[in-house]
N, C-alpha and C positions, 0 to 999 in steps of 0.2 A: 618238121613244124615246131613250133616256139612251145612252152608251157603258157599255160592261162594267166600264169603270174607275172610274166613278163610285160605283158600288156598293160599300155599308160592308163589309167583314169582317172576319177572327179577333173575332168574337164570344163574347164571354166572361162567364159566370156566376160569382160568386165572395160565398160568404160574409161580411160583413163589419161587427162588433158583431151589431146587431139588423135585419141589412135588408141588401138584396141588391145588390151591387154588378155595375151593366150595362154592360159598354162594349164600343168596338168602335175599328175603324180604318177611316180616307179612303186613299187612294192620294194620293201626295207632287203626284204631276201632278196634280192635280186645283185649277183656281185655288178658293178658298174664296168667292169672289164668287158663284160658280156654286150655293154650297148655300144654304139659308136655314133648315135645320133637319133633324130627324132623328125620324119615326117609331116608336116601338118598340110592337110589337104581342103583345100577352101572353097565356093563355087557360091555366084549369085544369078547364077543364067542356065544351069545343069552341066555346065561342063567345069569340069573338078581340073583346077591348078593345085602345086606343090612347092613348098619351099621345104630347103633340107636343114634343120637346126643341131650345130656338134655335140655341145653336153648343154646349155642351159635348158630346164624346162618351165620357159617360157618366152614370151614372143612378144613386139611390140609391130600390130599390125594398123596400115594406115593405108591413105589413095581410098578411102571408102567414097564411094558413089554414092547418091541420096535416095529415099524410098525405095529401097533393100532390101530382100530377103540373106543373107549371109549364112552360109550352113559350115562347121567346122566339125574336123573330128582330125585325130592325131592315131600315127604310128610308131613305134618304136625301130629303126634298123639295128642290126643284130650282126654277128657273127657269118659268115659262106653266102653274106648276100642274102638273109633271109630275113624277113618280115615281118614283125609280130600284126596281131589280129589288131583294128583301131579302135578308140575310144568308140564310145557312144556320141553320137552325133549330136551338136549344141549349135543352137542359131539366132543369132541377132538382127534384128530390124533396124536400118538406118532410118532414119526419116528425113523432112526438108531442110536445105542450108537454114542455117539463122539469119535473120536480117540485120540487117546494122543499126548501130545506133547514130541516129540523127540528130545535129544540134538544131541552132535557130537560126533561120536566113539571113544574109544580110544585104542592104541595097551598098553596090557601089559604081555608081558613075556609069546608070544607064543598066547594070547588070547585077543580077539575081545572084548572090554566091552560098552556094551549098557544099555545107561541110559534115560529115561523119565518121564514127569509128569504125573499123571493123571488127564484127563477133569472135568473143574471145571464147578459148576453150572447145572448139567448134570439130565435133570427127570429121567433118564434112569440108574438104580442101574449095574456099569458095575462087571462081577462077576470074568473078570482075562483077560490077555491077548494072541492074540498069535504072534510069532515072527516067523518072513519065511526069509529064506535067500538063494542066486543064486549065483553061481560063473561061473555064462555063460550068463550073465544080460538076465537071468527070461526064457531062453529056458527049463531048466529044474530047480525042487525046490533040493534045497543040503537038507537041513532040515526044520525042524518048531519045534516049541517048545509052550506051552502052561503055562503061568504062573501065580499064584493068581494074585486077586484084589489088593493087599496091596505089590506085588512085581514092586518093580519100575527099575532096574540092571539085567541084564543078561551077562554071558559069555558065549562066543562060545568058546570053547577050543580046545586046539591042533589045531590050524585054520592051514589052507595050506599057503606055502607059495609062491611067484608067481603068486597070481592070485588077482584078483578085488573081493571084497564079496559086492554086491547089496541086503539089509537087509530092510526087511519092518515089520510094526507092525498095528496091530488093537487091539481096543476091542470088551470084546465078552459080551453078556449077554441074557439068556433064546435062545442058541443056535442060536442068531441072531450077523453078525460083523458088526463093522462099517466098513467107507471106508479104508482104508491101510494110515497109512501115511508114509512116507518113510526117512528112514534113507541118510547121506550122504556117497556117496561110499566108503568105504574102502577097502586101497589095502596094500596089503603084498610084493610089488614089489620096488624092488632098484632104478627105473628108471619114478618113480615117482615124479612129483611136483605140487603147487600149488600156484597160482598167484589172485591177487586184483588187476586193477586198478578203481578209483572213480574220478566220473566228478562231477564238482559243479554246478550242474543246477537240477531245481526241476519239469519240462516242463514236461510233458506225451510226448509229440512231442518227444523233444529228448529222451526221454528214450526209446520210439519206434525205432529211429532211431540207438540208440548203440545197441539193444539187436539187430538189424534185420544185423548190420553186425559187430559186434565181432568174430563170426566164420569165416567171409572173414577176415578180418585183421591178426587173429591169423594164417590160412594157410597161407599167402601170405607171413606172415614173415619168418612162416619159411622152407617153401621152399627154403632159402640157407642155412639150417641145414643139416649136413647128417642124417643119417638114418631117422624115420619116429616120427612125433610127431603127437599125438592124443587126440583129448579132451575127457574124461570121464563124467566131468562132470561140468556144469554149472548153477548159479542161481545167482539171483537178489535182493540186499533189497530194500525195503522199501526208502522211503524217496529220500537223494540224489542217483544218480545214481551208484552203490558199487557193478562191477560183480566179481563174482568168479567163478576161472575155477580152476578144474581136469585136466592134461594132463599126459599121457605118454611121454617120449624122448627119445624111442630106438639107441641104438650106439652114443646116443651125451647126455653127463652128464656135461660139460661144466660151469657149475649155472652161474656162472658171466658173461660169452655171452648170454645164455639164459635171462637174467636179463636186461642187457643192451640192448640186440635188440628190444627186446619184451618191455619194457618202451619206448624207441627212438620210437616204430610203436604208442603204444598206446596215447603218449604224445603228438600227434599233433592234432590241433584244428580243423583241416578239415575232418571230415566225410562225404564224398561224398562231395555235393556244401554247405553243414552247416557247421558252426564253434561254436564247446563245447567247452567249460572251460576243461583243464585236472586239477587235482589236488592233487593226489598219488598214488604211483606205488609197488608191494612190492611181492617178487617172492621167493619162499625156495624149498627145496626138503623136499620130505616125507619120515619118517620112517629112517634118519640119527640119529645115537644113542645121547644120553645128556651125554655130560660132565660129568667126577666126581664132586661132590661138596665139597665143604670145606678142600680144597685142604692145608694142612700146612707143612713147612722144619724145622726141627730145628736140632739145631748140637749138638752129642753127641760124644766125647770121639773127634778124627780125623776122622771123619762123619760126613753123614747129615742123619735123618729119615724125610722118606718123607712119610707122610699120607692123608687120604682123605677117603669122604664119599661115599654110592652108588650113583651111575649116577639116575634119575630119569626115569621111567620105561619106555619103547616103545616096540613096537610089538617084535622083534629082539631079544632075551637073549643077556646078555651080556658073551663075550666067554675070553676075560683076559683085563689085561691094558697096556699100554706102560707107562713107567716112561721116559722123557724124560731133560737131564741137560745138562748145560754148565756152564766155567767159562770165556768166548769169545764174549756173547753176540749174542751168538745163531749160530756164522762164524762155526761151527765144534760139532752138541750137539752129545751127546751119548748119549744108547737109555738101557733101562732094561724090559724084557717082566715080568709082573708079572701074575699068577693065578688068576683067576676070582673069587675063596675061599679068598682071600687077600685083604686086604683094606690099604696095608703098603711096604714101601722098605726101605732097609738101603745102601747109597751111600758109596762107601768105596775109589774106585781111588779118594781124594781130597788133593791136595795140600795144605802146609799150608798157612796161613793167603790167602784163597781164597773165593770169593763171588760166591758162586753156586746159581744161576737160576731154575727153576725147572719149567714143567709143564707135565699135566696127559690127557694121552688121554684114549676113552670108543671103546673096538675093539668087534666088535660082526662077524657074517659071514663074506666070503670072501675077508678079509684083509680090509674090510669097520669101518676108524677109527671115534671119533667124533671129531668135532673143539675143541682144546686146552682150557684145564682148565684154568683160572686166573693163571698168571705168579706169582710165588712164589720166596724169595730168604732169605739165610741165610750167613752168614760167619762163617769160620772155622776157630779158633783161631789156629797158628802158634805155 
């Protein structure tokens, strides 16, 4: 048998990036002639594995399973095959995968696209994701989807449209999830928007006090709106105070009242008997189509060709475009529908030595156009 000073100890467990850092100590008398390696003996299920280590004392141990009991202890090999006594027994608790980080959805062309990182630093080897989504916020699941480790992007396709999709994601690994983390809601609805105001003050106090009545401010104002507005969804950064809300505005699409009342409410310094810094205010509608881009006129022959590029993508297909010109200054324009297959038109009623104007709008469903492309203009030589 071994002396008692042979034997490894202060063994120690220690997190370290993605894997478990093992080590241990020899006693200083000890010649190093005498060891020829080191033992470590592992087990989260009571059956005890070994790995054989030559001279380092220490270990970089990984593959950890999730909600773990991990029990270690180390021995020394010796000389005629013999074995010193082991450390003292040390045990680490894995816990669940991390979940990922999630950005913001985006609409393109009929489909929901979801994108995220994955968990960095993570002991816990995640082996793919799954994605759950509701269109009736989580009374029932619509789908799930299950996707590798190394897939970061997913599409929902042919998504419905009219409705809110509530879309969450975890990781998975050795059939254990993390917690959900959640996507921000997307909606496929025309009567949608979404609004920021940010107060300049960095006080926990007032931040308590804007988050505990943003919802009274927001109903109070618009109770002289018709039909019904509804918050979907709401959240808070970090740092200065910066909420953002989700709302519905049924029967009242209005933007520019919306804008204006809902700034004028949030703008004022007195919340209840305290007075906050307001600091910026900024309101749009969701899911209104983008502009054509690269909009150009140039005269050909007693013409103008008026060209441009695709609109940049949103939930919505795009369904044709309006060409829109004058030579008035816009008192009288006249309008040309062109095909959604087309990226061109040729103006033909022009006058000679006349300045035509030009701008291009993006029309998708229900006669819903986009705001005007950059104003274009060419002359037609006489």
């Amino acid at each position: 048998m071994c002396s008692v000073d042979i034997c490894p100890f202060n063994l120690k467990i220690t997190p370290v990036g993605s894997s478990l850092r093992i080590s241990w100590s020899i006693s200083d008398k000890v010649p190093t002639i005498d060891i020829l390696g080191y033992n470590i003996y592992h087990t989260y299920n009571g059956k005890w594995k070994q790995i054989y280590v030559k001279e380092d004392r220490h270990y970089s141990f990984n593959k950890l399973k999730p909600s773990k009991t991990y029990r270690f202890k180390v021995s020394a090999c010796l000389r005629n095959r013999v074995e010193s006594k082991c450390t003292q027994e040390e045990t680490f608790n894995t816990e669940l995968p991390i979940q990922p980080k999630v950005g913001i959805p985006n609409g393109e062309n009929s489909k929901i696209v979801l994108t995220w990182n994955s968990p960095r630093n993570t002991l816990i080897k995640i082996e793919g994701y799954e994605i759950q989504w509701s269109i009736d916020n989580w009374h029932t699941i619509a789908d799930k989807k299950i996707v590798a480790f190394n897939v970061f992007r997913h599409e929902i396709e042919t998504a419905k449209e009219g409705v809110i999709y509530w879309i969450k994601i975890c990781s998975c690994s050795n059939s254990v999830k993390s917690l959900y983390e959640v996507f921000q809601p997307f909606t496929t609805r025309h009567d949608m928007f979404t609004m920021e105001v940010t107060y300049d003050t960095y006080d926990q106090k007032d931040k308590d006090l804007v988050q505990n009545n943003v919802d009274e401010i927001f109903k109070n104002t618009c109770n002289g709106f018709p039909g019904d507005q509804k918050i979907i969804h709401k959240s808070e950064s970090e740092g200065s105070i910066v909420v953002t809300i989700m709302f519905i505005s049924e029967e009242f699409n209005d933007e520019k009242v919306l804008h204006d009342t809902l700034k004028n409410a949030f703008q004022k310094e007195m919340i209840g008997s305290h007075t906050i810094k307001f600091k910026h205010f900024w309101l749009k509608k969701l899911n209104d189509p983008s502009p054509p881009q690269l909009v150009k006129a140039s005269r050909v022959h007693n013409g103008v060709l008026v060209s441009w590029k695709e609109p940049l993508s949103t939930f919505f297909k795009t369904k044709e475009y309006v060409v829109e010109y004058t030579e008035e200054h816009w008192i009288s324009p006249e309008s040309i529908v062109v095909p959604v297959d087309k990226n061109s038109c040729f103006i033909t009623k022009v006058l000679p030595s006349a300045k035509i104007q030009v701008k291009v709008y993006t029309c998708i469903c229900h006669s819903i156009r986009s705001s005007p492309s950059h104003a274009v203009s060419t002359v037609v030589k006489g």
